[in-house]
C-alpha positions in Angstrom: -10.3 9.3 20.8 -8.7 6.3 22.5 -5.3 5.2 21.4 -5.4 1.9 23.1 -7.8 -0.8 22.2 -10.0 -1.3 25.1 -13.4 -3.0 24.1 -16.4 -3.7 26.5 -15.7 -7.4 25.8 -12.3 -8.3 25.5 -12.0 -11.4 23.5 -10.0 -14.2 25.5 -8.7 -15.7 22.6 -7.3 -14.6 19.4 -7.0 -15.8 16.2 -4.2 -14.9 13.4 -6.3 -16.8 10.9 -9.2 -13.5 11.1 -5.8 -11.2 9.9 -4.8 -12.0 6.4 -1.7 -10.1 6.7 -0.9 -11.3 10.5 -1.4 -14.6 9.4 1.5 -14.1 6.3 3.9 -12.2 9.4 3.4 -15.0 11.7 4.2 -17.9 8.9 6.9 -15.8 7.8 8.8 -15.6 11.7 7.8 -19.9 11.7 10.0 -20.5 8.3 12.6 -18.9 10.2 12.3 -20.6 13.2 11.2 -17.7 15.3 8.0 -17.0 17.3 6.4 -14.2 16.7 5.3 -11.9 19.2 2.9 -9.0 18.3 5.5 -6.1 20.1 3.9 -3.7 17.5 1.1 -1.7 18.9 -1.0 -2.0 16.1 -0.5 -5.4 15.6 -1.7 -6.2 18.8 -4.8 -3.7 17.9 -5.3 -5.8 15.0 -4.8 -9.1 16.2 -7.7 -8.2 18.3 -10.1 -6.4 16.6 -9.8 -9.1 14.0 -11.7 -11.4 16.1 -13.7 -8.7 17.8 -15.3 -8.0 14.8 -16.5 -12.1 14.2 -17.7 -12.1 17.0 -19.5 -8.4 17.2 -19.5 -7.2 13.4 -22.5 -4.8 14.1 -20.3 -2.5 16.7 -17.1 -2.2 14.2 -17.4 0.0 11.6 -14.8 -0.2 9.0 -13.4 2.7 6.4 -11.4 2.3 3.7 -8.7 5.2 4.1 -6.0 4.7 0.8 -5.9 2.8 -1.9 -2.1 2.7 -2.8 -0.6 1.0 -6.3 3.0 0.4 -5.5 5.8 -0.4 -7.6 7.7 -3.5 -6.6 11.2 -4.0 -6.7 11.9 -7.7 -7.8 12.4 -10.5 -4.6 9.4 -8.0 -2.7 6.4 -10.1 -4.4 5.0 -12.8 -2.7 3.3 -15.3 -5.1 0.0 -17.6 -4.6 2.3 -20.5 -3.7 3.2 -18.5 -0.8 7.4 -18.3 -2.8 8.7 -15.1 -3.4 9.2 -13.6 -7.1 12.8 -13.3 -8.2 12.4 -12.6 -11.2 9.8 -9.5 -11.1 7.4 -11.1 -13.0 4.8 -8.4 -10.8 5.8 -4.9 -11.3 3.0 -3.6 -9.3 0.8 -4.7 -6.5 -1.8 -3.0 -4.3 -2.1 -1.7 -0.9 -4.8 -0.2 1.1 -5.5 1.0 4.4 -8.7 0.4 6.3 -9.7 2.3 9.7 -11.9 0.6 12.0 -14.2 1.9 15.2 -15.7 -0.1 18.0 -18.6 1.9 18.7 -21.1 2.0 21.8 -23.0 -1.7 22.0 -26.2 -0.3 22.6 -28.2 1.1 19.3 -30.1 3.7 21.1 -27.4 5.3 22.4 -26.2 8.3 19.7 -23.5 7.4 18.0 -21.2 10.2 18.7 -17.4 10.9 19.0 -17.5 9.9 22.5 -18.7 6.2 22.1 -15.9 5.3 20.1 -14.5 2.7 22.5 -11.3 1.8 20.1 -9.8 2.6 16.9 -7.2 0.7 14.9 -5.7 1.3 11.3 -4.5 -1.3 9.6 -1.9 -1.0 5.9 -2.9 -4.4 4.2 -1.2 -5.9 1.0 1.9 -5.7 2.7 3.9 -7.0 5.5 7.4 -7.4 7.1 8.9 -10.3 6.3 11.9 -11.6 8.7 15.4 -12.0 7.0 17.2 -14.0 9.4 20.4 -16.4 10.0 19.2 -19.6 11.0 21.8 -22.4 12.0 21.5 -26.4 11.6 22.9 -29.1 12.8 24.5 -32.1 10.0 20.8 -33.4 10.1 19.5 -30.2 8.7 17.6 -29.2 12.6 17.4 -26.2 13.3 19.9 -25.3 16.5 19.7 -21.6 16.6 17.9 -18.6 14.5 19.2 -14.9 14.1 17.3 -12.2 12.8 19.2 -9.8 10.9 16.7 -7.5 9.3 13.4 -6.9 7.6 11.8 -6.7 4.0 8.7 -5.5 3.1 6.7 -8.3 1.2 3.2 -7.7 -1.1 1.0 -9.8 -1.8 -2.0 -8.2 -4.0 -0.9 -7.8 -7.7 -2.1 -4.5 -8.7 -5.2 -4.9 -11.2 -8.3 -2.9 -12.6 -10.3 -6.1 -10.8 -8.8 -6.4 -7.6 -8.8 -2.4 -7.0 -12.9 -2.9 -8.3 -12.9 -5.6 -6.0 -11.9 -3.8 -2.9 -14.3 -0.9 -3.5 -16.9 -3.2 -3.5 -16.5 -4.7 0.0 -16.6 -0.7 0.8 -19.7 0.1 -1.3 -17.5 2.5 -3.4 -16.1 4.5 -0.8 -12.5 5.5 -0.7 -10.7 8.6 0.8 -8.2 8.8 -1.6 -5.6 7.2 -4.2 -2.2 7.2 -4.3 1.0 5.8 -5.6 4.3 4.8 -4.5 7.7 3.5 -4.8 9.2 0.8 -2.6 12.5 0.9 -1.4 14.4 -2.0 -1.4 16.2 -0.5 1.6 13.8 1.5 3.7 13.8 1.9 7.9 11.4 3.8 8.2 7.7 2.8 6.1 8.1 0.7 2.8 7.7 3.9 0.5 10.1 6.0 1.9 8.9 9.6 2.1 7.1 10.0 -1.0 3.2 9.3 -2.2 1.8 10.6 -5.3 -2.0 11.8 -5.1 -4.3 10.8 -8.0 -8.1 12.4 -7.5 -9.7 10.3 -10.5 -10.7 6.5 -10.0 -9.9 6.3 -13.8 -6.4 7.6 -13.9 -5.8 5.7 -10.6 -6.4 2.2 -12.9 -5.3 2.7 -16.1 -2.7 5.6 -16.6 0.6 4.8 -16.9 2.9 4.8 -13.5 5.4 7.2 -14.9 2.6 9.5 -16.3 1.3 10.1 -12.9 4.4 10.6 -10.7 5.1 13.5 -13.8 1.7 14.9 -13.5 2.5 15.2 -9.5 6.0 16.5 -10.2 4.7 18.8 -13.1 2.3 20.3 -10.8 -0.9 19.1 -12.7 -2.9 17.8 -10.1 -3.6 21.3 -8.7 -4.8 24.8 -10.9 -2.9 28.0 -10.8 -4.9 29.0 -7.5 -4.5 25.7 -6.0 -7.2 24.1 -6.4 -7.4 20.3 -6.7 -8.1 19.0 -10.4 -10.5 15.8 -9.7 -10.1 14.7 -13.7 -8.1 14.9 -16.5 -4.9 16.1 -14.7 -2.6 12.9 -16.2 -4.4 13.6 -19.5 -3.0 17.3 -19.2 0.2 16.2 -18.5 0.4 13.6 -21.4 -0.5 16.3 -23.9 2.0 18.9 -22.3 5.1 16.2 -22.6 3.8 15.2 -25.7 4.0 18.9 -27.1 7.3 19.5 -25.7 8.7 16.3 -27.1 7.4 17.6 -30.8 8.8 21.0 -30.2 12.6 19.8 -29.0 12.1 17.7 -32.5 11.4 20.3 -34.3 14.2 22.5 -32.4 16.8 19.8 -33.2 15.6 19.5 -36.8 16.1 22.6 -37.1 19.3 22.7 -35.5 20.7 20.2 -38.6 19.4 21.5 -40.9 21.5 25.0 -40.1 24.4 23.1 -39.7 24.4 21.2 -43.1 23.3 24.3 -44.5 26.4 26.2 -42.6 29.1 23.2 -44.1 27.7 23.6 -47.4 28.7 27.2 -47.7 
């Protein structure tokens, strides 16, 4: 499969406005005073495609890979105002990665491996936002701009109705669930090294954060042979802490109840 992105029909002119999350990267290099230029492969893949597929939807076919449920650190949020949230009012926001194919243009040629002209995956939800030093003259213009580093920003709040809402577009189909952790401080991608597998839709909405990082730690997510458990794996884990919590108060009860016997003697 191609690496580069070479359509038929290159499209002369590209627009950021297509790219949801190229339009927030290039507003976000303009509030610094900086132009941005796409140096990131995939951004130039996307940048393209984005129009490519206006112009030629029937020859792009698009997956979704991931759907991710990150926990935010607070000042990584960007609201609907377009401001960022100090004060963590959103814990948790979404994420999700879609593939996309340009395939042969002519329908009665098959489909195969070999007529996919161009692929390009794309991680929306999230983007690097520019931290920069930008200097101004007593009028307040801007004379010079510095960037000094980067910050992963989100964008999607995390909610049983947006996740719903992205399967939709799909028609239901997703490769997988995870979550993650941001890092405040991370050089290489925005979670670090570590993504937590959930198999069931369900548990993916509505079970607690913690709950499933412990059932991927605890080893739940998988039976004694290995195999993958597709439901009731955070549900497993729940009961098991909750058994273990009532058995260490029991232990401890126990435990005083020697002692006071032991003083009364």
């Amino acid at each position: 499969m191609p690496s580069r992105f070479r359509p038929t029909q290159r499209p002369k002119l590209i627009d950021p406005q297509k790219s949801e999350r190229l339009r927030r990267v290039i507003k976000a290099h303009d509030d610094v005073q900086q132009q941005y230029i796409p140096n990131r492969l995939e951004d130039k893949h996307e940048l393209e495609l984005s129009l490519y597929r206006q112009r030629y939807p029937q020859n792009v076919i698009r997956e979704l890979k991931t759907l991710i449920r990150a926990k935010v650190p607070r000042g990584h949020f960007e609201l609907e105002n377009g401001t960022i949230d100090e004060k963590g009012t959103v814990t948790e926001a979404l994420v999700y990665s879609i593939a996309e194919k340009v395939i042969n243009e002519n329908p009665d040629v098959d489909r195969g491996e070999s007529d996919v002209y161009a692929y390009c995956q794309t991680q929306m939800g999230v983007y690097e936002k520019p931290i920069a030093i930008v200097k101004r003259d007593e009028l307040g213009n801007p004379i010079s701009s510095k960037i000094t580093g980067q910050r992963a920003i989100f964008y999607i709040p995390f909610s049983e109705k947006n996740v719903r809402n992205i399967l939709e577009e799909f028609k239901g189909e997703c490769k997988g669930f995870a979550l993650a952790e941001a890092q405040k401080n991370s050089s290489d991608r925005w979670y670090g090294n570590q993504k937590y597998k959930v198999y069931n839709l369900e548990e993916f909405i509505h079970s607690k954060f913690e709950d499933v990082l412990g059932a991927n730690k605890g080893g739940f997510l998988k039976d004694k042979i290995g195999r993958v458990v597709e439901q009731g794996a955070v549900g497993k884990y729940i009961m098991d802490k909750a058994a273990k919590k009532e058995q260490a108060e029991k232990e401890f009860t126990e435990f005083k109840e020697k002692q006071r016997q032991t003083k009364g003697k």
